[in-house]
C-alpha positions in Angstrom: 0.0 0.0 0.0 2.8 2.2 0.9 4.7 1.8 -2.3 1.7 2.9 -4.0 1.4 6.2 -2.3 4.5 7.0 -3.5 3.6 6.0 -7.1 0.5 8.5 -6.7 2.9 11.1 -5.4 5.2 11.0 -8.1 2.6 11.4 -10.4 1.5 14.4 -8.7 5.3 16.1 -8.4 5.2 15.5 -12.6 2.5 17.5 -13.1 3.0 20.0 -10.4 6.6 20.0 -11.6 4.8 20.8 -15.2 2.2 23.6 -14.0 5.3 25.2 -12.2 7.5 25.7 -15.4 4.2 26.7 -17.3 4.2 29.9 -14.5 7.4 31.1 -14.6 7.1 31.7 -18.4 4.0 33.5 -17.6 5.3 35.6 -14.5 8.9 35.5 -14.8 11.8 34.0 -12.4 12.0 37.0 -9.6 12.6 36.8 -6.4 8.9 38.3 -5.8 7.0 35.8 -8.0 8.3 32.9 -5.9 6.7 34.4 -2.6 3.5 34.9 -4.9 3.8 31.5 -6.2 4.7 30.4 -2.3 1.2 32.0 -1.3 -1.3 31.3 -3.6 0.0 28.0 -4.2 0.3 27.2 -0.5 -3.5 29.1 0.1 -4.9 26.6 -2.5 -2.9 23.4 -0.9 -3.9 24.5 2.7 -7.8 24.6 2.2 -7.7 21.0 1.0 -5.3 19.5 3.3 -7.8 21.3 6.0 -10.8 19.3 4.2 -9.0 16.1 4.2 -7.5 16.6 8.2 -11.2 16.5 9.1 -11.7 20.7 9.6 -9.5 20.2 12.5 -5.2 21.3 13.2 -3.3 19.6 15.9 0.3 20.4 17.2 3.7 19.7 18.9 6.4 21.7 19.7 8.7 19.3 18.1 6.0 19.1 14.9 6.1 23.2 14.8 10.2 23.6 14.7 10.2 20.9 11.9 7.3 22.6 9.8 9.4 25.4 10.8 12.1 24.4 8.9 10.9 22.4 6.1 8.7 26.2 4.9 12.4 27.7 4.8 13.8 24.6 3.0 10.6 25.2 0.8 11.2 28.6 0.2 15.2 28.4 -0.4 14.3 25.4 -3.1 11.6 27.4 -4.7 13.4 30.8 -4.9 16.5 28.5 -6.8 14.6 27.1 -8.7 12.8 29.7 -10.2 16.6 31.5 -10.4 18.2 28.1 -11.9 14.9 27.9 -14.6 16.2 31.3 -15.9 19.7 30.5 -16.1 19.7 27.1 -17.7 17.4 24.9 -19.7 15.3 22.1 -18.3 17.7 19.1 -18.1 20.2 20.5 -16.1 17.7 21.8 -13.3 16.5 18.2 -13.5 19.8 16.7 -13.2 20.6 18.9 -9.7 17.2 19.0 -8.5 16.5 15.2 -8.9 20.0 14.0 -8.0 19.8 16.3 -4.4 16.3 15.1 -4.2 17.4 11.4 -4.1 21.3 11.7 -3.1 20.9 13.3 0.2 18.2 11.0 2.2 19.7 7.6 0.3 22.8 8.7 2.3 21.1 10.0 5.3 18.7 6.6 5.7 21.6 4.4 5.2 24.7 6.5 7.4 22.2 8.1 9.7 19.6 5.2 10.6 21.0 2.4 10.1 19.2 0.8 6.8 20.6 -1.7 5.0 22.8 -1.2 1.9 21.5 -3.9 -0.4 22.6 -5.0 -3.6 19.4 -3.6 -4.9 19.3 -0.4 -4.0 22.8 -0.1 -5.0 21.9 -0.9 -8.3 19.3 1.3 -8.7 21.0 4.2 -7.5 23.9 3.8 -9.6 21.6 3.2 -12.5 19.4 6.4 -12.0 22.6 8.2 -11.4 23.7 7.1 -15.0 20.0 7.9 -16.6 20.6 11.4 -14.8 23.8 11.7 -17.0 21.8 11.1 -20.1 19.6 14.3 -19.7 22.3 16.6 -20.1 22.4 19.1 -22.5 24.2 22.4 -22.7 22.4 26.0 -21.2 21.8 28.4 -22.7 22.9 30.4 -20.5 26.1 31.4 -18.8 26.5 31.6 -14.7 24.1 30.1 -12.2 26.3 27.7 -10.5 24.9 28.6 -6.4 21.1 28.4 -7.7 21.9 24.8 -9.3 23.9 23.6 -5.9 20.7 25.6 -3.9 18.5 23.5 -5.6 20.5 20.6 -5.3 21.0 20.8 -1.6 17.7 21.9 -1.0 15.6 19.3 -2.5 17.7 17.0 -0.9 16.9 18.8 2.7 13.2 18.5 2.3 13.5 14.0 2.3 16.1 14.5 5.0 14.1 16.8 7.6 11.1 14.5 6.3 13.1 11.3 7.7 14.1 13.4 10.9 10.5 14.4 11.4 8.8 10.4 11.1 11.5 9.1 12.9 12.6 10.8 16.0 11.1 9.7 18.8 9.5 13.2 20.5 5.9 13.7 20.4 4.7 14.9 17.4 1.4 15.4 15.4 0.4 13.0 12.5 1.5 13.6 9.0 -0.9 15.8 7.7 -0.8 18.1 10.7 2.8 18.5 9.6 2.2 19.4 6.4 -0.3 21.8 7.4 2.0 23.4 9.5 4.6 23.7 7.1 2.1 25.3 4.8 0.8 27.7 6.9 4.4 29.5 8.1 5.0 29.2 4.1 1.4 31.4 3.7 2.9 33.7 6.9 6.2 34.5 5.8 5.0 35.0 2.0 2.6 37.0 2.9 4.5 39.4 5.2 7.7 39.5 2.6 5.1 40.7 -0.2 3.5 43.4 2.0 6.8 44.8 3.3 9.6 43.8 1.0 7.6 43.8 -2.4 5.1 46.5 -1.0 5.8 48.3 -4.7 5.2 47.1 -8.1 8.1 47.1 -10.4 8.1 48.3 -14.1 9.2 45.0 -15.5 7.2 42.9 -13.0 4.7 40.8 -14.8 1.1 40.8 -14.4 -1.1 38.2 -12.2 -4.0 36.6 -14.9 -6.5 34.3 -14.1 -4.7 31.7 -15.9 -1.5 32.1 -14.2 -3.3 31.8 -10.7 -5.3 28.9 -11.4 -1.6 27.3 -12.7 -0.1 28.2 -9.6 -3.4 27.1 -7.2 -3.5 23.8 -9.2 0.6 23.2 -8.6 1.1 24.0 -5.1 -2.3 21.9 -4.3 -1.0 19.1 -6.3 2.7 19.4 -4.6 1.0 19.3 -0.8 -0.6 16.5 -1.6 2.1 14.6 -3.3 4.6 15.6 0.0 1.5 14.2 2.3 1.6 11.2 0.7 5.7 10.7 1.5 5.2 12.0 4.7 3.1 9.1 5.1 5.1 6.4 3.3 8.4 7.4 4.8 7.0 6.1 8.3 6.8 3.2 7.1 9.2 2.4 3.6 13.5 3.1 4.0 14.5 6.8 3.0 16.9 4.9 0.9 14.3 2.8 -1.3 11.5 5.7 -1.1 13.8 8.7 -2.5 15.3 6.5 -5.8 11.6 5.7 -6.7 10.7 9.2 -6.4 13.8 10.1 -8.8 12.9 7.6 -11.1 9.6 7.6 -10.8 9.3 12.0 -11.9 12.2 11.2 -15.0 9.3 8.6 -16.3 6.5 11.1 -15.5 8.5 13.7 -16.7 8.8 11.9 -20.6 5.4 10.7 -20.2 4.3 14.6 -20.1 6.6 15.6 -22.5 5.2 12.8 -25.1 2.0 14.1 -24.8 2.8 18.0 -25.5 4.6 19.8 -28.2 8.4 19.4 -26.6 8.9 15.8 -27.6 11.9 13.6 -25.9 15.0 12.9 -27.6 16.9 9.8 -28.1 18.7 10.2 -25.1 16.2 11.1 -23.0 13.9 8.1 -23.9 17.2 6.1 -23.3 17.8 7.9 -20.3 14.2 6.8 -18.7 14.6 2.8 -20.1 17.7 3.3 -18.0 15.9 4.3 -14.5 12.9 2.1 -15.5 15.2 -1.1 -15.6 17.0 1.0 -12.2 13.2 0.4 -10.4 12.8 -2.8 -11.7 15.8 -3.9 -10.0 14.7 -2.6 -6.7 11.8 -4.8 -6.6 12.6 -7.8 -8.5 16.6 -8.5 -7.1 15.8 -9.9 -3.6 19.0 -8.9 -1.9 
């Protein structure tokens, strides 16, 4: 069952990874759109993790610091990301974003909690390592190197304080409490940066539309839903097998979406997914 929220969660990250590209070419890459995208996103993602929490919103100390820190994990990622998008094309925020994403809480689950390194995982790793390669093409763009190792590092950090929040022993508040949490100081903070900070509207700013709200509702409801899910899972499935199907798993998506628009995949890329594809079979079908 717990394998299969995280195939439902890496569905969602595909297409909220999707929707988010789609609104930085409508609003830009400034430091100001990601708190907008932060709170509207996070607004949209809050009201239905409320629904599904049974209208009610539970808390620890221990479950506030980590929510805490996982909103400032969120907003360092997203504010890279958004940087990194306008420095580079696609692939190469993949490679960083997916290899942090995956990298740091294999290495965490199996040096900091004692999971085993089998001759599966080890496979699979090195395989969706080598897939990651595959996607490489050059930028166009010149410069960027801090946003890609931001995004990199911070990707990584949201599995690892993920891990840290399922497993320690404290009291804490169930998963969804969590993530509520963490959405909420996202909304806070946003909000406060936008009405001090960003108080004026800039000449080259570009405008809020209908379309580009509803994009960026839609992806930050999709993404809280996708993180509850892992929240869930991780309780229960090894940081170091949960994190390499979640790599995999958004490479596959990420084709899959790319087949059905106007950007179709190249040779390597389709190479590049056969590559992780074989990577995940080999996580579930080598029994050691």
């Amino acid at each position: 069952m717990y394998y299969l929220l995280i195939v439902i969660a890496v569905v969602m990250f595909g297409g909220s990874f999707a929707l988010k590209d789609e609104y930085r070419k409508l609003r830009g890459s400034s430091v100001k759109t990601s708190f907008q995208f932060s709170l509207t996103g996070g607004i949209g993602g809050l009201i239905l993790l409320f629904i599904i929490n049974g209208i009610s919103l539970k808390y620890t100390p221990f479950t506030l610091i980590m929510a805490g820190l996982s909103a400032a994990n969120g907003f360092l990622f997203t504010l890279c990301a958004f940087k990194a998008l306008g420095k580079t094309n696609l692939s190469v925020y993949s490679l960083f974003s997916m290899l942090g994403g995956m990298v740091l809480p294999f290495l965490q689950g199996i040096i900091f909690y004692g999971e085993p390194l089998a001759v599966a995982k080890s496979i699979c790793f090195a395989l969706i390592v080598i897939s990651l390669a595959f996607t490489i093409e050059k930028g166009s763009k010149d410069g960027g190197f801090i946003y890609y190792a931001g995004v990199f590092i911070f990707n990584g950090m949201s599995g690892v304080i993920t891990k840290i929040f399922t497993s320690s022993p404290y009291p804490k508040a169930s998963a969804t409490d969590f993530t509520m949490w963490a959405t909420i100081v996202s909304i806070v903070v946003s909000l406060i940066v936008l009405l001090t900070v960003f108080r004026i509207k800039s000449a080259e700013e570009k405008p809020q539309t209908f379309i580009s709200e509803t994009i960026c509702v839609s992806s930050g409801t999709i993404n809280k839903i996708g993180n509850l899910l892992l929240v869930i899972a991780l309780a229960h499935v090894d940081a170091s097998v949960q994190y390499p199907m979640v790599t995999g798993g958004v490479m596959i998506m990420s084709t899959v979406i790319s087949l059905l628009g106007k950007n179709k995949p190249t040779v390597k890329q389709i190479i590049s997914v056969a590559i992780a594809f074989v990577g995940l079979l080999a996580l579930f079908l080598i029994p050691v």
